[in-house]
Every structure is written in C-alpha cells, then in structure tokens.
C-alpha positions, -999 to 999 in steps of 0.1 A, spaced: 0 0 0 11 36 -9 21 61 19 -9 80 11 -43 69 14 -67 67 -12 -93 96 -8 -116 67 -4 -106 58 28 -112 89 44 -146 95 60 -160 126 54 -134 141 33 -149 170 15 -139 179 -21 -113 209 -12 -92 185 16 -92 158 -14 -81 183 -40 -55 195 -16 -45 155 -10 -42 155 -47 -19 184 -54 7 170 -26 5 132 -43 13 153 -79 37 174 -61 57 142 -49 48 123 -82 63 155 -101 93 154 -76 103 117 -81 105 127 -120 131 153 -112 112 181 -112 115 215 -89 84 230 -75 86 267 -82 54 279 -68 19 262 -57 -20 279 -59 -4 305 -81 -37 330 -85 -38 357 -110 -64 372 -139 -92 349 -120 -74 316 -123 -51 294 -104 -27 271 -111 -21 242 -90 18 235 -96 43 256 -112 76 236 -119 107 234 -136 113 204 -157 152 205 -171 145 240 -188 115 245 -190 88 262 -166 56 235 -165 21 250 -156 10 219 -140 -34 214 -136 -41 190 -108 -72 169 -113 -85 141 -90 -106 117 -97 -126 91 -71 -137 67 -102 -136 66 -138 -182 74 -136 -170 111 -132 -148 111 -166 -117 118 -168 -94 146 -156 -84 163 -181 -120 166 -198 -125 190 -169 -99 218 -185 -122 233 -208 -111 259 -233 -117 287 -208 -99 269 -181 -72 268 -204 -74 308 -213 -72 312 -178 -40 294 -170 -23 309 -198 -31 341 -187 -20 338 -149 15 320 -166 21 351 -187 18 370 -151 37 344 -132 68 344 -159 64 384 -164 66 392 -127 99 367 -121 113 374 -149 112 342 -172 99 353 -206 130 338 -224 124 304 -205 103 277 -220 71 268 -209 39 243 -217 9 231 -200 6 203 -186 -20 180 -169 -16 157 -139 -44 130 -137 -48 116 -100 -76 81 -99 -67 54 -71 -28 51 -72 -28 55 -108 -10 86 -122 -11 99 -157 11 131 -165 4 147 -194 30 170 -207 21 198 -230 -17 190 -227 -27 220 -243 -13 249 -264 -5 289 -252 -37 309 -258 -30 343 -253 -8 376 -265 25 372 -284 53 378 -265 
C-alpha cells in the first residue's frame, strides 16, 4: 500500500481537503520525475494554477485533477477551453513578474484516480498575447 491513502478511505473528506491530497500526491509524483516546484496555488487574472515547476529548462504549468472513479470522466476533460485561457493568462503573469519570458514553458496535466497517475505534458497549447 502507498504512503498516502486513497481519498476513499477517508470519511467525510470534503472535495477541497481531497483536492488539496491530490496536489501534494502530484507534487511528490512531479518530484520523483526530477522536477523542482517553483510555486503552488499561483492566483492571478481569476485563475489558479495548482503547480508551477521546472522540468530540465522548462517552466511546466501543472493542472491537478483528481478523480474518485472513472463514472465522473476523466481529468483532463474538466480543463475546458476557458480553463485553459485562464492558466495561460495567470502563466504570462507568473513568468512576467519573475522574470522568465526567455524560458520555455507548456501546459501540462496531472491525472490523480486510485494510485494511478497519468502526467500529461504539453496538454494543451498557449492561448493568449504574443510575447
């Protein structure tokens, strides 16, 4: 059995305390892969981003979703195209305001269901200004 208990096994467990479960499995899942957290619940422009990390060279916008069973679909049908607006905009801020517009970046998915894991890297495209 994994160090951290399946969200099923917790009593009572409303939906924010399970989402925050989920963002510190990704966070050690992202870890073990070599990855450096940069920032967590980065909130700007009305959105926030669940993981900000750096992945070799490039800066990985990282959306957490958690899943209890496959009935509710999967994770990354829940980023919609306005979702995804919205994360681009508050990674334009986050790389403006520390100063990482010639870095590399993409966006990337983390799907959480049971103990399985699937990372999806570059999950969806920049949609925003040219910079």
């Amino acid at each position: 059995m994994s160090a951290m208990r399946d969200m099923n096994d917790v009593p009572g467990m409303d939906a924010r305390a399970e989402g925050k479960l989920g963002e510190i499995r990704a966070e050690q899942y992202l870890q073990a892969q070599g990855c450096r957290v940069l920032a967590r619940n980065v909130q700007a422009y009305g959105s926030e981003i669940d993981l900000v990390v750096l992945d070799g060279n490039v800066i990985a916008f990282v959306e957490v979703k958690l899943r209890r069973n496959a009935r509710t679909g999967l994770g990354r049908e829940a980023v919609t195209p306005a979702k995804q607006r919205r994360i681009c905009k508050g990674a334009l801020y986050f790389m403006m305001k520390n100063g990482l517009m010639n870095r590399q970046a993409r966006f990337d998915v983390l799907e959480i269901q049971g103990e399985r894991v699937t990372h999806i890297r570059n999950a969806f495209p920049y949609q925003g200004p040219a910079f």
